[in-house]
C-alpha positions as a Markdown table, in Angstrom:
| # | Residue | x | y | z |
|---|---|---|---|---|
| 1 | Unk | -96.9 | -169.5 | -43.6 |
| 2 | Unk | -96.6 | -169.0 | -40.2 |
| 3 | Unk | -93.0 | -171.2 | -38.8 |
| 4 | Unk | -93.4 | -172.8 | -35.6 |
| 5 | Unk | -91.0 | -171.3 | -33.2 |
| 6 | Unk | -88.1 | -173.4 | -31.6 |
| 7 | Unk | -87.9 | -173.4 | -27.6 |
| 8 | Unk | -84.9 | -171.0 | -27.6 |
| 9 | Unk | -86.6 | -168.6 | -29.4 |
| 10 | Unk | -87.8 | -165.4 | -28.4 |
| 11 | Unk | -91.2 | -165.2 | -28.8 |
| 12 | Unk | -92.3 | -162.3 | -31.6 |
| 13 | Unk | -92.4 | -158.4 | -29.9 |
| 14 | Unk | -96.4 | -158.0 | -30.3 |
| 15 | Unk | -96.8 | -161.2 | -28.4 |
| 16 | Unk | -94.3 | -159.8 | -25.9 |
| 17 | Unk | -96.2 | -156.4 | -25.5 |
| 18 | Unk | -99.7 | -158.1 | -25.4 |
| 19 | Unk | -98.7 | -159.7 | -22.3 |
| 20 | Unk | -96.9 | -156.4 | -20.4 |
| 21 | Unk | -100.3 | -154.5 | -21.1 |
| 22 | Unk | -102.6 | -157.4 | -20.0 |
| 23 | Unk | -100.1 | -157.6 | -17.1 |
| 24 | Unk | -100.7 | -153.7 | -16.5 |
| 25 | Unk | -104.5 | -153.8 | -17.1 |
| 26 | Unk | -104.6 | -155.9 | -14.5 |
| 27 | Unk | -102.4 | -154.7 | -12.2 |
| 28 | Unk | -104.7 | -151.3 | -12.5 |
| 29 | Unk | -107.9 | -153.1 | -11.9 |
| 30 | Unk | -106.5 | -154.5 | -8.5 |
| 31 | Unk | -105.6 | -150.8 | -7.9 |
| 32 | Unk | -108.6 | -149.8 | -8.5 |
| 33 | Unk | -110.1 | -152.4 | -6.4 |
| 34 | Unk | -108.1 | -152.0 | -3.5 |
| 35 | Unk | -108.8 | -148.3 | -3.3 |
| 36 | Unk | -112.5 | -149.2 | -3.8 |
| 37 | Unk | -112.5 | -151.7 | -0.3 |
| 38 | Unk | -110.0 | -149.0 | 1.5 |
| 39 | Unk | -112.8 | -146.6 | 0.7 |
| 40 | Unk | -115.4 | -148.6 | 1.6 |
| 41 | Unk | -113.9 | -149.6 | 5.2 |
| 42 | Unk | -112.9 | -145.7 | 6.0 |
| 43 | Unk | -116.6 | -144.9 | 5.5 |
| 44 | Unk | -117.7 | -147.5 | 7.1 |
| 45 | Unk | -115.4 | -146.2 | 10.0 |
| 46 | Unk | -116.1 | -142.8 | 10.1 |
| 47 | Unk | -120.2 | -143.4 | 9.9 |
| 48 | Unk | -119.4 | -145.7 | 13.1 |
| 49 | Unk | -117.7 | -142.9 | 14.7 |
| 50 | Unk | -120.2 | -140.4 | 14.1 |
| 51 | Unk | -123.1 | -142.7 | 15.6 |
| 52 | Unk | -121.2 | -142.9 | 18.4 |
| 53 | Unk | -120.6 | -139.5 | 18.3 |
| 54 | Unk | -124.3 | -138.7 | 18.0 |
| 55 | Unk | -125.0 | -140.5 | 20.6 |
| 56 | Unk | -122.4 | -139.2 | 23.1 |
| 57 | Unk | -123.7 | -135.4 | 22.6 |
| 58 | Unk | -126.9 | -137.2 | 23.3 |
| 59 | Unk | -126.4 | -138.3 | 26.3 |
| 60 | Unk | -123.7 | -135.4 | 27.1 |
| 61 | Unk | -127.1 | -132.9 | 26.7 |
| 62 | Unk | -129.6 | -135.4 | 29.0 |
| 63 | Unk | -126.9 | -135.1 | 31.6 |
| 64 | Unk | -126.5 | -131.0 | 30.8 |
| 65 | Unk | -130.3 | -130.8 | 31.7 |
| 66 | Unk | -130.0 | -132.7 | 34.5 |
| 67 | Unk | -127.2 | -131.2 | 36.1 |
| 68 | Unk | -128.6 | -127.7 | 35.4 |
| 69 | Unk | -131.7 | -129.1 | 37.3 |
| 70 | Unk | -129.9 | -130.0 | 40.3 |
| 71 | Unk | -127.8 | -126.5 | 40.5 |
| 72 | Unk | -131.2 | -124.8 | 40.1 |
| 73 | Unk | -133.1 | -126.6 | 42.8 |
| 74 | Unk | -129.8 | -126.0 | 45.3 |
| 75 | Unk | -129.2 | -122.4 | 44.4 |
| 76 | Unk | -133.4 | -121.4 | 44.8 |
| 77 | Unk | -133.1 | -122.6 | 48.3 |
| 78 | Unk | -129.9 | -119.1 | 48.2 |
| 79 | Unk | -131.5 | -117.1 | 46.3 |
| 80 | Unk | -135.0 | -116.2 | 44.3 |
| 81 | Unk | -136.5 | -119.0 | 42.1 |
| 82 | Unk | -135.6 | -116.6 | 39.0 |
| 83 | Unk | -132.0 | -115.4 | 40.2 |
| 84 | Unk | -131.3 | -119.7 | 40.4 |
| 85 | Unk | -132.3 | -119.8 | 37.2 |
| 86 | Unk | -130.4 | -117.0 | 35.6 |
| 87 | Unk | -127.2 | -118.2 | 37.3 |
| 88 | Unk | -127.5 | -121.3 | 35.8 |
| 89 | Unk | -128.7 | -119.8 | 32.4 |
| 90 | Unk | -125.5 | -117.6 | 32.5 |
| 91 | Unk | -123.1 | -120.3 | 33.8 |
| 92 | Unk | -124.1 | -122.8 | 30.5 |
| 93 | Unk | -124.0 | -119.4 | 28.1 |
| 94 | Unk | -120.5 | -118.7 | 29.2 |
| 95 | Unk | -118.9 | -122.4 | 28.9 |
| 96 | Unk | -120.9 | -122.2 | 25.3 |
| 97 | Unk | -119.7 | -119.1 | 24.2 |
| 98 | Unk | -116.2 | -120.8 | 25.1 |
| 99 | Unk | -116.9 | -123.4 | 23.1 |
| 100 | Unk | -117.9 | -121.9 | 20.2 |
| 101 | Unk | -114.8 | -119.4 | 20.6 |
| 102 | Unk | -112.7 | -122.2 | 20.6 |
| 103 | Unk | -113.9 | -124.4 | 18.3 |
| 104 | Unk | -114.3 | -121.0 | 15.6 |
| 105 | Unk | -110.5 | -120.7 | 16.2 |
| 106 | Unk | -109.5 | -124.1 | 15.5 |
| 107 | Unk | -111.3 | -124.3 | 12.4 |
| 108 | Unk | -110.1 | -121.0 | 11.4 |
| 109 | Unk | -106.7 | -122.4 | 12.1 |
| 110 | Unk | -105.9 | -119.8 | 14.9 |
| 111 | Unk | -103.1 | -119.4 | 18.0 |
| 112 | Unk | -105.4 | -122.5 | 19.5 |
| 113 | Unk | -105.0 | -125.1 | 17.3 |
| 114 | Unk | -103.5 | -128.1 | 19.0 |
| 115 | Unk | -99.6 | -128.5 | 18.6 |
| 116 | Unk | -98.1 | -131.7 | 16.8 |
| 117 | Unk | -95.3 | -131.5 | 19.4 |
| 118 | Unk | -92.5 | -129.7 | 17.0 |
| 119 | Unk | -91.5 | -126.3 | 18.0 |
């Protein structure tokens, strides 16, 4: 027969331990949880950021085309229809060529990656 314990007692060591992993089961699946909203906001974020992103270079290109436009029609007016054209042609291969240097060496982890301000 089981006795019924008195209010002083302690209560028995399975009892005890039932409750410390119940208590850690679900201190895990709030873990779990939080990790699964942090997640889900950080993508949410970054999928945000790239739209806008996306768009930017969008709009960053219709301005390219239009600026390259406008150097072409002032520099035929200098020089032949075709030289305008291959001044501008050259002037948006060199800033890309740049770019793509650049870029190649920050990826690669080269001399120009940026600084976090200890020397």
């Amino acid at each position: 027969m089981a006795r019924a314990m008195l209010p002083d007692e302690a209560p028995p060591v399975t009892t005890a331990l039932e409750h410390v992993v119940e208590a850690v089961q679900r201190v895990v699946a709030d873990q779990i949880h939080l990790a699964r909203v942090e997640v889900e906001s950080s993508a949410q974020r970054m999928a945000v950021g790239a739209g806008l992103v996306a768009a930017a270079a969008l709009l960053g290109l219709v301005a390219w085309v239009a600026a390259c436009g406008a150097a072409y029609v002032a520099l035929r007016d200098v020089v032949h229809p075709s030289g305008a054209f291959g001044v501008v042609a050259l002037v948006s291969l060199a800033l890309a060529g740049g770019l793509g240097f650049i870029g190649v060496r920050r990826l690669a982890g080269g001399a120009g990656e940026a600084h976090d301000g200890a020397s």
